[in-house]
Biotite code that builds the C-alpha atoms (Angstrom):
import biotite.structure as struc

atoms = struc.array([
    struc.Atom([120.105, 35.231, 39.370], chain_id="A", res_id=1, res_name="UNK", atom_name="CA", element="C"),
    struc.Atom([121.262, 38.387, 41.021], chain_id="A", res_id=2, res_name="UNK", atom_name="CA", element="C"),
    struc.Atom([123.489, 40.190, 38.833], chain_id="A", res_id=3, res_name="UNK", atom_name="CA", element="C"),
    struc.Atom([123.996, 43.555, 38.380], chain_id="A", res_id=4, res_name="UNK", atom_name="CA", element="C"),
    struc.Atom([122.102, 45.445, 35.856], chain_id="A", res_id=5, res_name="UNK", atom_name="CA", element="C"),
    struc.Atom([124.326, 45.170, 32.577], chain_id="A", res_id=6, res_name="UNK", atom_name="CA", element="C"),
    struc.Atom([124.114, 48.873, 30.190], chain_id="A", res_id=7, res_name="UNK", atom_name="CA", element="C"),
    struc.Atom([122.661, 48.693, 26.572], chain_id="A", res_id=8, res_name="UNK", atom_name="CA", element="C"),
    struc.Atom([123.136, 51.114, 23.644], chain_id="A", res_id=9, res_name="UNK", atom_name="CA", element="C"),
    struc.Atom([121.018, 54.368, 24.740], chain_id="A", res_id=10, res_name="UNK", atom_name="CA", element="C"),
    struc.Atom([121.598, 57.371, 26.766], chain_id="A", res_id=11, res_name="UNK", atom_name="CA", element="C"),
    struc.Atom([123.934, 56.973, 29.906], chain_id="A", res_id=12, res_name="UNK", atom_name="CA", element="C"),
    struc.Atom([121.137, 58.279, 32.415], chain_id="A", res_id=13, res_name="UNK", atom_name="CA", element="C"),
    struc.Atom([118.845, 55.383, 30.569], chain_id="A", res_id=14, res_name="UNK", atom_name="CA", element="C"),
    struc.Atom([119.471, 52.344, 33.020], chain_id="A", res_id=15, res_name="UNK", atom_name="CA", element="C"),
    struc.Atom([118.317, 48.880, 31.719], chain_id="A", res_id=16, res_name="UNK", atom_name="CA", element="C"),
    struc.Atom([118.260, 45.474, 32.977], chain_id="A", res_id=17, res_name="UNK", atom_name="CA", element="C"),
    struc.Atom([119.704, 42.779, 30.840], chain_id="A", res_id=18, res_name="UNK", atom_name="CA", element="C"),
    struc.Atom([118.268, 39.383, 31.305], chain_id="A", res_id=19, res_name="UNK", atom_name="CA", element="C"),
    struc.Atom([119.444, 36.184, 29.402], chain_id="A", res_id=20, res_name="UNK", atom_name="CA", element="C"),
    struc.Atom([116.671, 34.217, 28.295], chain_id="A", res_id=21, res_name="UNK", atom_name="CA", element="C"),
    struc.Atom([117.797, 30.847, 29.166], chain_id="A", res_id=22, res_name="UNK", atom_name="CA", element="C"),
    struc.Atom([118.399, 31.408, 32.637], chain_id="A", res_id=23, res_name="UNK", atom_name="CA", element="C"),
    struc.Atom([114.793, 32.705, 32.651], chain_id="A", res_id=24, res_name="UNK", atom_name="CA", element="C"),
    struc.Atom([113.477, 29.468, 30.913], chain_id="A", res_id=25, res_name="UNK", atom_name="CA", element="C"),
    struc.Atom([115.698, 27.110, 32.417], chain_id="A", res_id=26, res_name="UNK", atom_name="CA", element="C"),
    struc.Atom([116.244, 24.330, 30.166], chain_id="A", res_id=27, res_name="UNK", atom_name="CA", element="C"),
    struc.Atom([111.987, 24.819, 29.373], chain_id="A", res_id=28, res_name="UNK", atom_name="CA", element="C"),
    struc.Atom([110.431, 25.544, 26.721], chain_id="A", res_id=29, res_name="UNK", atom_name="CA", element="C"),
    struc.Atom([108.050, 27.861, 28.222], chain_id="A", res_id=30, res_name="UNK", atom_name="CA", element="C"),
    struc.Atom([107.703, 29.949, 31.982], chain_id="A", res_id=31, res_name="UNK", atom_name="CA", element="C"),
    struc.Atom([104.953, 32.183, 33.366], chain_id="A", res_id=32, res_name="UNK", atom_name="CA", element="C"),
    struc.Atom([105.050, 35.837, 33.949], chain_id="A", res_id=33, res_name="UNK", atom_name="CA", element="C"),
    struc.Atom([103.037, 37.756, 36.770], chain_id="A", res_id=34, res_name="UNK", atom_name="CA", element="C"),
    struc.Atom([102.657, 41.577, 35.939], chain_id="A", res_id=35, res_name="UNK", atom_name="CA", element="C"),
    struc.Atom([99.898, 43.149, 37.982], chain_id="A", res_id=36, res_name="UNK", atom_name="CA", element="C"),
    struc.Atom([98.375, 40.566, 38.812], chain_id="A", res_id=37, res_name="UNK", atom_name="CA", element="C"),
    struc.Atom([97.977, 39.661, 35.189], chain_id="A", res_id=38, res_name="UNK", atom_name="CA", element="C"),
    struc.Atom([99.818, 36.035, 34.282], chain_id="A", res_id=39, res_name="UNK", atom_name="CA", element="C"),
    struc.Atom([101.606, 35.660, 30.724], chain_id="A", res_id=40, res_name="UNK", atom_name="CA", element="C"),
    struc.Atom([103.128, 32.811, 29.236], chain_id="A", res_id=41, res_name="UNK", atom_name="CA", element="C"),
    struc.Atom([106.442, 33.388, 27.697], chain_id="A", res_id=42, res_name="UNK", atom_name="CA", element="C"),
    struc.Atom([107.135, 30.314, 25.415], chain_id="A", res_id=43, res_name="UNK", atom_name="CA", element="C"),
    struc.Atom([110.649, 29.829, 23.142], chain_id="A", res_id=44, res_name="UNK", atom_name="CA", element="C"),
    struc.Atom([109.080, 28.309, 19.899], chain_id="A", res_id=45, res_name="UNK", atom_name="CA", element="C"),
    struc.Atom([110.641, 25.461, 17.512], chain_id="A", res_id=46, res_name="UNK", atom_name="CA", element="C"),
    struc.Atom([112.209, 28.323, 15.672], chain_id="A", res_id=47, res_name="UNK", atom_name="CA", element="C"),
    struc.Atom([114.130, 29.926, 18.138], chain_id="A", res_id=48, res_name="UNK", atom_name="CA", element="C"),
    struc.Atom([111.662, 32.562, 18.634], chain_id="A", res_id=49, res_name="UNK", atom_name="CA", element="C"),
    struc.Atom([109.656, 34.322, 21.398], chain_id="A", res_id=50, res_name="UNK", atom_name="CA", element="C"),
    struc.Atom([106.274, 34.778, 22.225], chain_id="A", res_id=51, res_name="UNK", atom_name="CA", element="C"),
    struc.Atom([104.290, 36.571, 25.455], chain_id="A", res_id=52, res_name="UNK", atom_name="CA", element="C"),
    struc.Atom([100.844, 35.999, 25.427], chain_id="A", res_id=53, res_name="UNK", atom_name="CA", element="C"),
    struc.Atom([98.644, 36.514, 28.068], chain_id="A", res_id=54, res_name="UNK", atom_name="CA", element="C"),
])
């Protein structure tokens, strides 16, 4: 999963990472996040959706 940081629309000084969701999940439905010590659960609904809750 190293790849280089892909540019979205935006300023060219803005620098943004672009990260595709199903490499992220990996074939689940639903993967954990740490932020700060904080865990949230990122979950791909029926529906094709996202949700982070913590």
């Amino acid at each position: 999963m190293d790849r280089e940081p892909v540019k979205t629309q935006g300023s060219p000084s803005e620098n943004h990472r672009k990260l595709d969701v199903t490499q992220l999940l990996q074939r689940q439905r639903e993967v954990e996040v740490v932020f700060q010590e904080q865990v949230y659960r990122l979950t791909l609904t029926r529906n094709q959706k996202l949700i982070l809750t913590k």
